[in-house]
N, CA and C atoms as a LAMMPS dump frame, in Angstrom:
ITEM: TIMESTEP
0
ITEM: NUMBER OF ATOMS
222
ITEM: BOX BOUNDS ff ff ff
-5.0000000000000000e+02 5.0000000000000000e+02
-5.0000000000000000e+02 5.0000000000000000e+02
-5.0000000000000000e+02 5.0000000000000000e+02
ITEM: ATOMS id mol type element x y z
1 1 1 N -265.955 -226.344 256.499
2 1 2 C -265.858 -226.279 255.058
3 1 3 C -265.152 -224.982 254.673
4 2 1 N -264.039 -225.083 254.002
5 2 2 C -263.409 -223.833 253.564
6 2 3 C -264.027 -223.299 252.387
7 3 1 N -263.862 -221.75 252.247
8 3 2 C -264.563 -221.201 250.687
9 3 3 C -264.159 -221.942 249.438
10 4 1 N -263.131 -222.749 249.312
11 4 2 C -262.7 -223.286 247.715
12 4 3 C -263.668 -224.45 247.894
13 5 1 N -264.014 -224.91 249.14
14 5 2 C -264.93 -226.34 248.941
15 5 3 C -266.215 -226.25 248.842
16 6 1 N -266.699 -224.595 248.451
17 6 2 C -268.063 -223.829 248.778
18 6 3 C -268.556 -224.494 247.161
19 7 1 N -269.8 -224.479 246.821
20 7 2 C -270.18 -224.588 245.672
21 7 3 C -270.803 -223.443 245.351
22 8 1 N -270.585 -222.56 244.391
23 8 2 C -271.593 -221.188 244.31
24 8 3 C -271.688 -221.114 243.056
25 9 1 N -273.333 -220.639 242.876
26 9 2 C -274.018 -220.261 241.798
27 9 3 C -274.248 -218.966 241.14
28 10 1 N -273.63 -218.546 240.267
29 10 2 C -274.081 -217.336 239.373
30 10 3 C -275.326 -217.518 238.331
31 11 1 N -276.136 -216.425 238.671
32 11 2 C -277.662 -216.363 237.826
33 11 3 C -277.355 -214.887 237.074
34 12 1 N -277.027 -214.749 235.875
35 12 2 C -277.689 -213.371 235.407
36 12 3 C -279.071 -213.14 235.04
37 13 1 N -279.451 -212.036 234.897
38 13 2 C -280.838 -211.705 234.447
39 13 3 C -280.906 -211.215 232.912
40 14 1 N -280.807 -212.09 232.164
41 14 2 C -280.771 -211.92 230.734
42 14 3 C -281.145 -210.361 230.222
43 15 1 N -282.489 -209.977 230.93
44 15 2 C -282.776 -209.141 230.083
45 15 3 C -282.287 -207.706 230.897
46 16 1 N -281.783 -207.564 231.77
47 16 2 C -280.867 -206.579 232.711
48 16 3 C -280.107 -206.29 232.038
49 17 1 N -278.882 -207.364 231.375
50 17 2 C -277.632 -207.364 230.955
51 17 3 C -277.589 -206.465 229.149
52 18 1 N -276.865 -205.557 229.317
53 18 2 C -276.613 -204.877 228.084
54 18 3 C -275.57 -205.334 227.558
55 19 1 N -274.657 -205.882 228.081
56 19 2 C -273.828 -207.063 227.332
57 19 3 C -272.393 -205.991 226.976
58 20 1 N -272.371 -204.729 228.227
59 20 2 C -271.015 -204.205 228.278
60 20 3 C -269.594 -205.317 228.173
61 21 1 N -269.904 -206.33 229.432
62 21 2 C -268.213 -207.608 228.941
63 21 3 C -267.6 -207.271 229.882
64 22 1 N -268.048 -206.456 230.973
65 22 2 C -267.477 -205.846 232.402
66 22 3 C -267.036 -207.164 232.848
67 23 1 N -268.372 -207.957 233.586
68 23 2 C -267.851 -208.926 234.567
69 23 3 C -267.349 -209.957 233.272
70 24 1 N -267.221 -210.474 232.188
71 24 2 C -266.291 -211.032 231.863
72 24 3 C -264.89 -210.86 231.728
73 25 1 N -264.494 -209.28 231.412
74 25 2 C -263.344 -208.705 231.62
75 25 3 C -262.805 -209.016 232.949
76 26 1 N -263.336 -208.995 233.97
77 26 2 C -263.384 -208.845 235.78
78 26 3 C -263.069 -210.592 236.054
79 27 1 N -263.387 -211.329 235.568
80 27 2 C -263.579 -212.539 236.367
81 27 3 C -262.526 -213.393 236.171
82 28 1 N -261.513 -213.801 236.92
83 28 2 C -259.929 -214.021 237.012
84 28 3 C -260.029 -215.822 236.778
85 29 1 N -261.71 -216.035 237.017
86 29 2 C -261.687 -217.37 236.39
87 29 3 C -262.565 -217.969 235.545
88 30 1 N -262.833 -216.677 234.669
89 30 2 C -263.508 -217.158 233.34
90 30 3 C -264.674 -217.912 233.495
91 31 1 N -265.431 -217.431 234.359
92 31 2 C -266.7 -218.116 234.835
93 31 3 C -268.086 -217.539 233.706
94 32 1 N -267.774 -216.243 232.903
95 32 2 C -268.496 -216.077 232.165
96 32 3 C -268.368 -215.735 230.595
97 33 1 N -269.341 -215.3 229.494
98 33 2 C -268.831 -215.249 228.775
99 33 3 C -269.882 -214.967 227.652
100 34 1 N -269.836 -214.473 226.554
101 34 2 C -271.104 -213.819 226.006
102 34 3 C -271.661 -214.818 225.809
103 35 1 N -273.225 -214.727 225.707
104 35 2 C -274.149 -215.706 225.133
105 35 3 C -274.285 -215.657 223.496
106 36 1 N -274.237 -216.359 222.661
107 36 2 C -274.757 -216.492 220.968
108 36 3 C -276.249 -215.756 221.448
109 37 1 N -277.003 -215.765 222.088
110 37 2 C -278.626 -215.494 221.928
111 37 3 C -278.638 -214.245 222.342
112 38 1 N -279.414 -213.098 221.8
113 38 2 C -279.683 -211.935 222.061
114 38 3 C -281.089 -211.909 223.501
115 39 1 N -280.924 -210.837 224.158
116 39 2 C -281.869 -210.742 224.463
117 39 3 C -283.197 -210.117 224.286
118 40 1 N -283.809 -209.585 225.093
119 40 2 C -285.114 -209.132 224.175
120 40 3 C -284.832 -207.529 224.306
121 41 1 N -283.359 -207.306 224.396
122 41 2 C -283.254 -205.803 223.96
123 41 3 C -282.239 -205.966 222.87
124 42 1 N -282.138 -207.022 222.32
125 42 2 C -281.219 -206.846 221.306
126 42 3 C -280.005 -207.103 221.606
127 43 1 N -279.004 -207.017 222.959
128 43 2 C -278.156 -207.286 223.658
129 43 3 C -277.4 -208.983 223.46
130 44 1 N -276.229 -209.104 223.55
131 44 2 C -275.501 -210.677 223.794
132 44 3 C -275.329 -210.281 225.286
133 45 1 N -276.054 -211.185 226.128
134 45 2 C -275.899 -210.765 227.59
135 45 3 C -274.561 -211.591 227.986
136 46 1 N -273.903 -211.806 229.295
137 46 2 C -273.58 -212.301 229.943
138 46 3 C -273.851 -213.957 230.351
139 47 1 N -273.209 -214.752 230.093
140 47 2 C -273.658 -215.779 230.79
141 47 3 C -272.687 -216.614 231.134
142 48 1 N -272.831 -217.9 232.196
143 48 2 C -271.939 -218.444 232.865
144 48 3 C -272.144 -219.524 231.635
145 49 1 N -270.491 -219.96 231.226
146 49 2 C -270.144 -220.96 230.543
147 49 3 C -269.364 -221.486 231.255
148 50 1 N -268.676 -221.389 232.27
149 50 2 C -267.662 -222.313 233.423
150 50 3 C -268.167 -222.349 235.026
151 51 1 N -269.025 -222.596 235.193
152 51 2 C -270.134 -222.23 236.409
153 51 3 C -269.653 -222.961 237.563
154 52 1 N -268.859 -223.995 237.326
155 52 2 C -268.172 -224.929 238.657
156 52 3 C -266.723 -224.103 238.971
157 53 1 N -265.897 -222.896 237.891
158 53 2 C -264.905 -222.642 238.736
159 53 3 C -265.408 -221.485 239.485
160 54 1 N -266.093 -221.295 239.332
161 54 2 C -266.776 -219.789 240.625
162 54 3 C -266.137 -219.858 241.649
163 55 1 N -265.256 -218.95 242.441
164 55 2 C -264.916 -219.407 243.813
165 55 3 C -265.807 -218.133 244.783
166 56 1 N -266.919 -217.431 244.198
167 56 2 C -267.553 -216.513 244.923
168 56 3 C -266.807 -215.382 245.65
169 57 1 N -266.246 -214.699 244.675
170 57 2 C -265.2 -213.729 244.518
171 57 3 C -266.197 -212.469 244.945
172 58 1 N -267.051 -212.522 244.14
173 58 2 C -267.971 -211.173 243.727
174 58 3 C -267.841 -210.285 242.998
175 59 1 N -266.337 -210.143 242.136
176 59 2 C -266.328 -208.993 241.781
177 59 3 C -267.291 -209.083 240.139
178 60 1 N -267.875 -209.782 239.941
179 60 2 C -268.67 -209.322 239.061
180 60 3 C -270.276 -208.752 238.958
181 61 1 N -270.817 -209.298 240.552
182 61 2 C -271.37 -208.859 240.603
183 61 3 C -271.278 -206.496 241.368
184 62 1 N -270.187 -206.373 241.477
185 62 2 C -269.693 -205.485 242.417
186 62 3 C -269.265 -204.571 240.863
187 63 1 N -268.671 -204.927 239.698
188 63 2 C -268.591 -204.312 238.415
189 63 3 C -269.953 -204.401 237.387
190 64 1 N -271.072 -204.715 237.371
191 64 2 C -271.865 -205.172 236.504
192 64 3 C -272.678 -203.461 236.79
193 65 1 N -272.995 -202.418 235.841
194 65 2 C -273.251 -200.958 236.538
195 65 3 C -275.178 -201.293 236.312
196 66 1 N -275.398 -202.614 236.173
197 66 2 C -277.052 -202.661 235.509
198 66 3 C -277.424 -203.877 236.907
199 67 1 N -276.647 -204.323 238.025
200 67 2 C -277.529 -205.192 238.535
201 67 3 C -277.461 -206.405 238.259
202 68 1 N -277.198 -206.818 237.165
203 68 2 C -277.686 -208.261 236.362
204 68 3 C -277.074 -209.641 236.932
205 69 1 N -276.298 -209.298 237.626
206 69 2 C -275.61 -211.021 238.06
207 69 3 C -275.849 -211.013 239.565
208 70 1 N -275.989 -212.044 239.776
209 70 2 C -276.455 -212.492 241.324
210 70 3 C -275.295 -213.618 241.523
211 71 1 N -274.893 -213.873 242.916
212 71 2 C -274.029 -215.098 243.21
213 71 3 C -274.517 -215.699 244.538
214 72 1 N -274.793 -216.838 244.384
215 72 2 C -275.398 -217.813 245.402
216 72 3 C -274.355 -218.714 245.901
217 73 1 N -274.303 -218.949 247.425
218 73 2 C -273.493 -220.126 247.914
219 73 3 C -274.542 -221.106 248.394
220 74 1 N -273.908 -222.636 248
221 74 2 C -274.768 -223.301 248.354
222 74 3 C -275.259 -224.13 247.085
C-alpha cells in the first residue's frame, strides 16, 4: 500500500487550540479550517473540514506551538 492509498485521521483537541490559523496557513491541502463554535476559552479552534484529502504530511501537527492536532494512519 503506498502513502496516497493510506487513509489518515486528524483529531484536534478543541480546547488546546487558541485558534492562531498556523496549521491552516501550513496545510497545502486544506484539510483544515476554523470552526463557527468557540471553545471553552473563547477561541475558534481548528478543525478538519476536508478530512479525506489528508495525505499525512504532518506539518501541522509539527507547526501547531500548543500541541492540539494529532494525525492517525489507519
Amino acid at each position: 500500500m503506498s502513502k496516497k492509498d493510506k487513509v489518515f485521521t486528524v483529531k484536534v483537541r478543541r480546547d488546546f487550540c487558541k485558534g492562531c490559523g498556523l496549521c491552516i496557513e501550513f496545510c497545502q491541502k486544506e484539510v483544515l479550517g476554523a470552526s463557527a463554535k468557540l471553545n471553552s476559552m473563547g477561541y475558534n479552534p481548528a478543525e478538519p473540514v476536508k478530512p479525506e484529502a489528508c495525505v499525512g504530511c504532518m506539518i501541522c501537527t509539527q507547526v501547531c506551538p500548543d500541541l492540539a492536532i494529532e494525525v492517525y494512519s489507519g
